[in-house]
C-alpha positions in Angstrom: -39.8 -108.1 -60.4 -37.3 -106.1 -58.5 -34.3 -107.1 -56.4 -35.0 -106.8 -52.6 -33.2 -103.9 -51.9 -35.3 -102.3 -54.3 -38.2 -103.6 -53.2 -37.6 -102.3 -49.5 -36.7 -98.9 -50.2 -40.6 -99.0 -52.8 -41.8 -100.0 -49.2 -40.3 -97.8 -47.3 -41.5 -94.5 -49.5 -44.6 -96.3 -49.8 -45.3 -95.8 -46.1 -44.6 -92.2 -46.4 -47.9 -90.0 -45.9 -49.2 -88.8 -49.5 -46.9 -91.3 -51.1 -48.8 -94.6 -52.7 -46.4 -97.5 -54.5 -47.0 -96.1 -57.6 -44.9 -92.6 -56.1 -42.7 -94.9 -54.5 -41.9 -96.9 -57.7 -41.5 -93.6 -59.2 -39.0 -91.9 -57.0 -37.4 -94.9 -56.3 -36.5 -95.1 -59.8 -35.2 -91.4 -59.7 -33.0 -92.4 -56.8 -31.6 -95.1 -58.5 -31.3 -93.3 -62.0 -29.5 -90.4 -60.0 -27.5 -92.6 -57.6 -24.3 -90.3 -57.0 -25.8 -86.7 -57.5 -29.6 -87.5 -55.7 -29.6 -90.6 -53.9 -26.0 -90.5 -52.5 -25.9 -87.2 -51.2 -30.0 -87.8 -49.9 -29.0 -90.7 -47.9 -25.7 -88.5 -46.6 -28.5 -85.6 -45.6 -30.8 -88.1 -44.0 -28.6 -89.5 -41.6 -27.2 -86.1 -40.7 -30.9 -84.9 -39.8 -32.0 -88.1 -38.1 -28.8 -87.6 -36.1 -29.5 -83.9 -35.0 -33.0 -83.1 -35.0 -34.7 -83.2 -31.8 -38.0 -82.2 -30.7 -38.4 -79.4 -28.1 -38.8 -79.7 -25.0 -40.8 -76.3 -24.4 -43.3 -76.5 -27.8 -42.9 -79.6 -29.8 -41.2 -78.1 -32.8 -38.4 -80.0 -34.5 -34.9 -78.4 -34.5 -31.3 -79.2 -34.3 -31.3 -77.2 -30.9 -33.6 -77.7 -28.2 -34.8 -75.3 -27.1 -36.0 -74.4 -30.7 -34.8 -71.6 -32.3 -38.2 -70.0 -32.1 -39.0 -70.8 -28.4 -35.8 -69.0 -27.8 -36.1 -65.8 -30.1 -36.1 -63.0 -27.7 -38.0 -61.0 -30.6 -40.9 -63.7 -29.8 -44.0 -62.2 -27.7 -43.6 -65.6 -25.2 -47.1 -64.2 -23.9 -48.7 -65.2 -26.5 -49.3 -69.4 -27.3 -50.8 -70.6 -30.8 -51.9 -74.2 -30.4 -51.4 -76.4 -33.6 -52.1 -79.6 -34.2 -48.9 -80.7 -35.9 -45.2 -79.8 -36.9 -46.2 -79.0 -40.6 -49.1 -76.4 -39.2 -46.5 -74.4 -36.9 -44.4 -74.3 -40.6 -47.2 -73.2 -42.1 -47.8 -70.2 -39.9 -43.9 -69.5 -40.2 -43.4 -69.5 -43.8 -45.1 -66.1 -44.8 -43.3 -64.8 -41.0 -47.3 -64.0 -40.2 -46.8 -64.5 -36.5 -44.8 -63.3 -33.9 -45.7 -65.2 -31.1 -44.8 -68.9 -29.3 -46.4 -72.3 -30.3 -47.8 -75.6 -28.4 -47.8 -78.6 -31.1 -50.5 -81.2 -30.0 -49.6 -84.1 -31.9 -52.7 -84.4 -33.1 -56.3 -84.3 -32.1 -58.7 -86.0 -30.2 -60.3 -89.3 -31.9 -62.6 -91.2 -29.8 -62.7 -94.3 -32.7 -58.8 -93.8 -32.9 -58.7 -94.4 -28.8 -56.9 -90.6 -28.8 -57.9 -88.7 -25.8 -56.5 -86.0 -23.8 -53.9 -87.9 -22.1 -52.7 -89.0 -25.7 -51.9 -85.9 -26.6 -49.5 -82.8 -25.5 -52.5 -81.1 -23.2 -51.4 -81.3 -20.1 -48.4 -79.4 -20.7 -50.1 -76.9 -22.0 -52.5 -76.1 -19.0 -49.3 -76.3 -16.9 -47.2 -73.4 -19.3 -50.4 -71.1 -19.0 -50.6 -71.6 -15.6 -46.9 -71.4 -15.1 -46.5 -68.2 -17.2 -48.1 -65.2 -17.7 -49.5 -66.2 -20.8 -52.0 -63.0 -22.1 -53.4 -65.1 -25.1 -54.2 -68.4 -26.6 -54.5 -69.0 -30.7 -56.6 -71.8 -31.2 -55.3 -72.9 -34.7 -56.8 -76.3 -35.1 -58.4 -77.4 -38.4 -61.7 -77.2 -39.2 -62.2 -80.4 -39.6 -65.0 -82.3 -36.8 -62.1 -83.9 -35.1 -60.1 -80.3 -34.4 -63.3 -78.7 -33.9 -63.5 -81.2 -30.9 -59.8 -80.9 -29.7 -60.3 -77.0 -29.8 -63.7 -77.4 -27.7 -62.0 -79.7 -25.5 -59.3 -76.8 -24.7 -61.8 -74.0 -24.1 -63.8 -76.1 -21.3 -60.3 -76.8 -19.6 -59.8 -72.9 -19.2 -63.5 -71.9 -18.4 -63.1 -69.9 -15.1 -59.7 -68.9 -15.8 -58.9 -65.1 -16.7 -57.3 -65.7 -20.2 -58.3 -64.7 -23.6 -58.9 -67.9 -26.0 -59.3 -67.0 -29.9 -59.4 -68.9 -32.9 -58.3 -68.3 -36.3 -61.2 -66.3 -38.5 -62.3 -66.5 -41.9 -60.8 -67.7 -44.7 -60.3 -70.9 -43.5 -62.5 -73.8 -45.6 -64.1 -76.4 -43.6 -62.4 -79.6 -43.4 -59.2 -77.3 -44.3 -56.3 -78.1 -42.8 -53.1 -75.5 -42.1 -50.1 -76.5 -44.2 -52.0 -77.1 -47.6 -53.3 -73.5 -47.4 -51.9 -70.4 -49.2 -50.0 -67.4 -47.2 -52.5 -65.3 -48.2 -55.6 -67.0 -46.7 -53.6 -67.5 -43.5 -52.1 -64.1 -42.9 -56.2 -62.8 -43.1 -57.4 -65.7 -40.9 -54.5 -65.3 -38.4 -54.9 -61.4 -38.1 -58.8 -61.3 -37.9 -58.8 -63.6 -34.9 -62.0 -64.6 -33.1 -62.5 -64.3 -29.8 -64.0 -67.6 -28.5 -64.4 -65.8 -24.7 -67.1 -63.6 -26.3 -68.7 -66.4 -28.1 -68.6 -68.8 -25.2 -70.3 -65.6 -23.7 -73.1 -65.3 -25.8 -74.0 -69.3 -25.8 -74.3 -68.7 -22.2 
């Protein structure tokens, strides 16, 4: 039905996350329809980005410096480290400018089924940044769902013992909810009415 070209660039938006063929067919036919204003000057910005973005060395983040512009911000409170699961959750945070602080993106989360574990994952840089620096807080921002819950538990056993608060974003957040498809709104009040899990792991005990 369509030439191959066409049919490899449906395939290739197909593959994208949130994008089945039928979105693919769809903005593939866009691109096409709109070849010198949309998909010329697209291809031109693609390239460009795939040839300067880099991921940072100190938090994950993707920039076209590296350091990232945010790890090196000398407004940032670098005592303060708010652990997210992805690139799109550290956006998510920085969109309404609710937080002030440094990140650490994960890559993910732990998934037993998956075959993720720790070693997987960007964990044991983190234990050696807090231990490196005088790090006064840590912002567990995982989701809520059962496999962030996990990652998040996972985190607060490595630094039982260790003389650092350990708090988690509050209310506000639904379960199951993940950051970037949440409003600035609910994250501002979930950010800023922080949970300390040291107390909680307190109480359990």
């Amino acid at each position: 039905m369509y030439s191959k070209e066409i049919d490899l660039l449906i395939n290739l938006l197909s593959s994208l996350q949130g994008i089945g063929p039928r979105s693919a067919r769809r903005i593939a036919l866009q691109l096409i329809a709109k070849k010198n204003t949309l998909m010329m000057p697209l291809g031109e910005m693609i390239t460009d980005v795939a040839k300067l973005i880099e991921k940072c060395k100190i938090c994950g983040n993707y920039d076209s410096k590296n350091p990232c512009s945010i790890c090196t911000n000398e407004k940032r409170d670098e005592n303060i480290i708010c652990i997210v699961e992805e690139v799109s959750d550290l956006w998510a945070l920085e969109r309404g400018r609710l937080y002030q602080g440094v990140y650490h993106v994960l890559g993910g989360t732990l998934d037993a089924i998956r075959g993720i574990s720790p070693e997987k994952l960007n964990i044991d840089y983190l234990f050696k940044k807090v231990r490196e620096k005088k790090i006064n807080e840590i912002i567990l921002a995982t989701s809520l769902t059962t496999a962030g819950q996990t990652t998040a538990h996972y985190i607060v056993s490595k630094f039982k013992g260790i003389d650092i608060k350990i708090t988690r974003l509050a209310r506000g957040l639904p379960a199951g909810g993940e950051l970037d498809y949440l409003d600035e709104a609910t994250l501002s009040q979930a950010l800023y009415e922080r949970i300390s899990v040291n107390k909680e792991m307190d109480t359990k005990a």
